[in-house]
N, C-alpha and C positions, 0 to 999 in steps of 0.2 A: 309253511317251511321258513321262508323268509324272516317271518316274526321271530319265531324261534330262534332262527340263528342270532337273530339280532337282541333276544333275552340273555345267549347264553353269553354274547360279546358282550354286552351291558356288564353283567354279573361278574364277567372276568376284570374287565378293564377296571370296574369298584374294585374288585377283592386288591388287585394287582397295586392301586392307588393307597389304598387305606394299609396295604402292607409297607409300601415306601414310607407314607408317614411314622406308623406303627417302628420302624427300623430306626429312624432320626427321634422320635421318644422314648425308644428305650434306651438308648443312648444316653440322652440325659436323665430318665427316673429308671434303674435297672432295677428289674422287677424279677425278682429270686423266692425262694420255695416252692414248695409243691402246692397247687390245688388238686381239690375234692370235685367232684361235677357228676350229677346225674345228664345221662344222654339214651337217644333214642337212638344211636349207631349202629347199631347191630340191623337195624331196621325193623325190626319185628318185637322189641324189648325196651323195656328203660331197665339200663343196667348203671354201675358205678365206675367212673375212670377216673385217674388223672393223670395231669401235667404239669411235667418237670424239665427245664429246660427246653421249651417248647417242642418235646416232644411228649405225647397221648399212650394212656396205656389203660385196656380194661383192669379192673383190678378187681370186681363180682357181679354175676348175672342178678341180677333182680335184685338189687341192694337200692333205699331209697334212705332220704336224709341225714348223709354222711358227716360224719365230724371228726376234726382230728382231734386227738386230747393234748392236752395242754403243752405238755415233751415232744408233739409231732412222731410219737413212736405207733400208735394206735389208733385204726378210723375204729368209730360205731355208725353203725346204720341200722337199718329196721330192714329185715326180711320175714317173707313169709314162703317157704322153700320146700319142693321134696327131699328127704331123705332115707332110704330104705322103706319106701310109702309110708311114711309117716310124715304129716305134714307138720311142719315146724313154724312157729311167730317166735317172734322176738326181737333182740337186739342180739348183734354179730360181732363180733370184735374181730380184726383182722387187722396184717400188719401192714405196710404201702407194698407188697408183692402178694398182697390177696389171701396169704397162707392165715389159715382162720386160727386163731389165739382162745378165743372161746364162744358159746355158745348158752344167752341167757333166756331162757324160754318162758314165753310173755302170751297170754293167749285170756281175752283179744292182745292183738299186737298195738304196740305204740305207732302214733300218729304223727309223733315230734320229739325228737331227744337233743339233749344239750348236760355236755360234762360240767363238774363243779372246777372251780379254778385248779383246783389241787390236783386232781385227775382221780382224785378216789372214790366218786361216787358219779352215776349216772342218771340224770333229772327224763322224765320224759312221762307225755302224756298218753293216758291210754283210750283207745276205744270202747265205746259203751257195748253189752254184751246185746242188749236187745235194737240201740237203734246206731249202729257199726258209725256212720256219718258223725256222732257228735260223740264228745268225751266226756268220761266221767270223774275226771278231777288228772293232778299230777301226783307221780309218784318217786319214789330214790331208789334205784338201788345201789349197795353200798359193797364194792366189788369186793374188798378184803374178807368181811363175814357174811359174804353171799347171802346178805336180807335185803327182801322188797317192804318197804313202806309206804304209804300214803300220806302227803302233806298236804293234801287242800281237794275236798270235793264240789261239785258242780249241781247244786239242785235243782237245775233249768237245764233246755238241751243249750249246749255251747258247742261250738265247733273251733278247734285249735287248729289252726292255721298257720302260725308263726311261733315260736318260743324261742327261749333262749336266757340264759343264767347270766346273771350283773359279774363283771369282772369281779367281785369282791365278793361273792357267795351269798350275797343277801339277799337277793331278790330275783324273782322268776318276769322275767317282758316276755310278753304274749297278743296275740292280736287273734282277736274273732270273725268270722264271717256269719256265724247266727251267734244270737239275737240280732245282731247290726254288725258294719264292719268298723271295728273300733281297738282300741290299742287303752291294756287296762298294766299294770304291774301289781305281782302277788309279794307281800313283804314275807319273807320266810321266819321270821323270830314273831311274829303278832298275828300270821295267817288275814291280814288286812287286804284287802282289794281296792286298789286307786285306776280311779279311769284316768288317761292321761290325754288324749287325744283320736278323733277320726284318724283316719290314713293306713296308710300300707306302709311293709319295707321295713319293720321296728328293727333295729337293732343297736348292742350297746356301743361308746364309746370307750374305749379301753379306762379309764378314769371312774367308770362306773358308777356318774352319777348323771351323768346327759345320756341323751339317745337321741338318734338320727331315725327317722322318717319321712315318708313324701304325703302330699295331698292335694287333690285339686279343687277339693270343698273346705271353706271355713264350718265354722259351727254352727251356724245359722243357714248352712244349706247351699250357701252364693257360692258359686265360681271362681276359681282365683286365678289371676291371669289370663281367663278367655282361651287357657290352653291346656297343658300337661300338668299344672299346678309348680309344687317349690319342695324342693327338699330344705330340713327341718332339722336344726339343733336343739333339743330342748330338756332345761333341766329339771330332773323326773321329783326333787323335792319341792323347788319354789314354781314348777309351769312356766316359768319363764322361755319363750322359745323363738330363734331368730334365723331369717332366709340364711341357708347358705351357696342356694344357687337354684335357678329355674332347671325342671324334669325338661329334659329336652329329646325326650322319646317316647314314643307312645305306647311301645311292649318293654317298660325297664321292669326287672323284675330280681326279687332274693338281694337287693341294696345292705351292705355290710360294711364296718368299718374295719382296716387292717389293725391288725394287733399296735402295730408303731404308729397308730392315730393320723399316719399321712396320706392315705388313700381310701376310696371311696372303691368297692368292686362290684359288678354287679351282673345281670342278664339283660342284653337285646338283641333287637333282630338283625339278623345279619344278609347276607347274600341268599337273594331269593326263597327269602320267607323263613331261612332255619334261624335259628338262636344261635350266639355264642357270648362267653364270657368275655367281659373287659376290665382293664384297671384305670383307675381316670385320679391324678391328684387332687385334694381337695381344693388344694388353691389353685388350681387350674383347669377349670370345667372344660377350657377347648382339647385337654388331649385327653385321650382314650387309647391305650394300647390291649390290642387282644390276646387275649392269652389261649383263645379256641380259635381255629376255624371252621364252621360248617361246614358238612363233606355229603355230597350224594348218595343218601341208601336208597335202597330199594321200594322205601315208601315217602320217598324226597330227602330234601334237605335235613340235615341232622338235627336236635333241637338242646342245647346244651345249658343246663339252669341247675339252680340250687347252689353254688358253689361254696368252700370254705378253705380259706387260706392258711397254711402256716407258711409264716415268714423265716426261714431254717432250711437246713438241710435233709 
């Protein structure tokens, strides 16, 4: 009993600490728009919320990989739903109060989506029909003349893990866990495949021609740092790529660049084992302000990841 109690005074007196700081940096970087977040709050579900002026709101039961489109006026996600028993895949469009806008029926369902800059067409990879775990290429759909097309297939099992469309519409960043865990870019006008690098966490720089990632293995296998490894500026034409700061957690995770190229946002752990999201400047790795806090369900601590930012109203 004793321990206990002194777990849960532990856990307050952080939260309580890391909030007073958290209150004296937002002050100086004031951190506005809404996030996107998949969370297991409900307890028994991973559903879709977000938060907007630090307060939390569900926004769909079972909605995974959330995105807002470019104008901040539409998330997409991937569900797979009952509706009048008929089960539904696909992707969801719905507006930040949940109210569903349309319904693109995708079966297998997609694994990973990401908008084109302009907001008119929807990138996303799909599930293989015989082995559901790996995908079998990415696909557009094109919302205005409601066509699904295919722009790049996969003649190996690959597993799409990460993805995401180059600020400039040309290119697909995507990261594997089979074959190996590796980080390739699809050129979309030559259908060309360049590996870029090991590591986790791809995502682009608004500029769209660098990307940030983390790693704690060089190319050759070695360790880097003896620790969490280094997050990575690196540009995706000439490979040129430079520290921008040591990983200084051991569960970071969904690592993304804000739109205005000043912030780093991403997943760790927070109080007593759940996840919550944080914003941290780039030029200044010692603050982290949270934009979640973990809350106690019914199957523990909350766990809040995936997230996606528009920097707007």
């Amino acid at each position: 009993m004793k321990n206990s109690h002194r777990l849960i005074a532990y856990i307050l007196i952080s939260s309580l600490m890391f909030s007073i700081s958290a209150c004296s940096n937002s002050n100086k970087y004031p951190i506005r728009g809404k996030f996107l977040f998949e969370s297991s709050r409900s307890g028994n579900s991973i559903d879709l919320y977000m938060s907007k002026n630090g307060k939390v709101a569900l926004i769909a039961k079972k909605a995974y990989y959330p995105e807002w489109s470019p104008d901040g006026r539409l998330i997409a996600c991937v569900v797979e739903k009952q509706r009048d028993k008929i089960k539904e895949k696909g992707i969801l469009l719905i507006d930040d109060a949940g109210r569903t806008i349309d319904m693109l029926e995708i079966d297998p369902a997609p694994s990973k989506l990401d908008w084109s800059p302009d907001g008119s067409k929807i990138y996303y990879a799909r599930q293989r029909k015989d082995k559901p775990i790996y995908d079998d290429g990415f696909y557009v759909f094109n919302l205005s003349r409601r066509e699904h097309g295919k722009v790049h297939s996969f003649d190996s099992d690959v597993q799409i893990t990460e993805m995401s469309i180059s600020p400039l519409g040309d290119k697909i960043l995507y990261k594997t866990s089979e074959p190996k865990i590796a980080i390739y870019m699809l050129d979309l006008k030559n259908s060309e495949i360049k590996y870029l690098s090991n590591g986790v966490n791809s995502a682009w720089y608004p500029d769209g021609k660098h990307i940030t990632f983390n790693t704690n293995i060089d190319e050759a296998g070695n360790q880097i740092n003896d620790g969490y490894g280094n997050i990575y500026k690196m540009n995706v034409e000439t490979g040129e790529k430079t520290i921008v700061r040591p990983v200084k957690h051991l569960m970071m995770l969904g690592l993304r660049v804000s739109k205005d190229g000043k912030y780093f946002y991403y997943t760790i752990q927070g109080a007593g084992g759940g996840q919550q999201i944080v914003v941290s400047p780039i030029d200044n790795e010692k603050v982290e302000i949270p934009v979640t806090q973990p809350i106690m369900t019914s199957s523990g601590f909350s766990q809040d990841h995936s997230p996606d930012w528009y920097q707007g109203d």
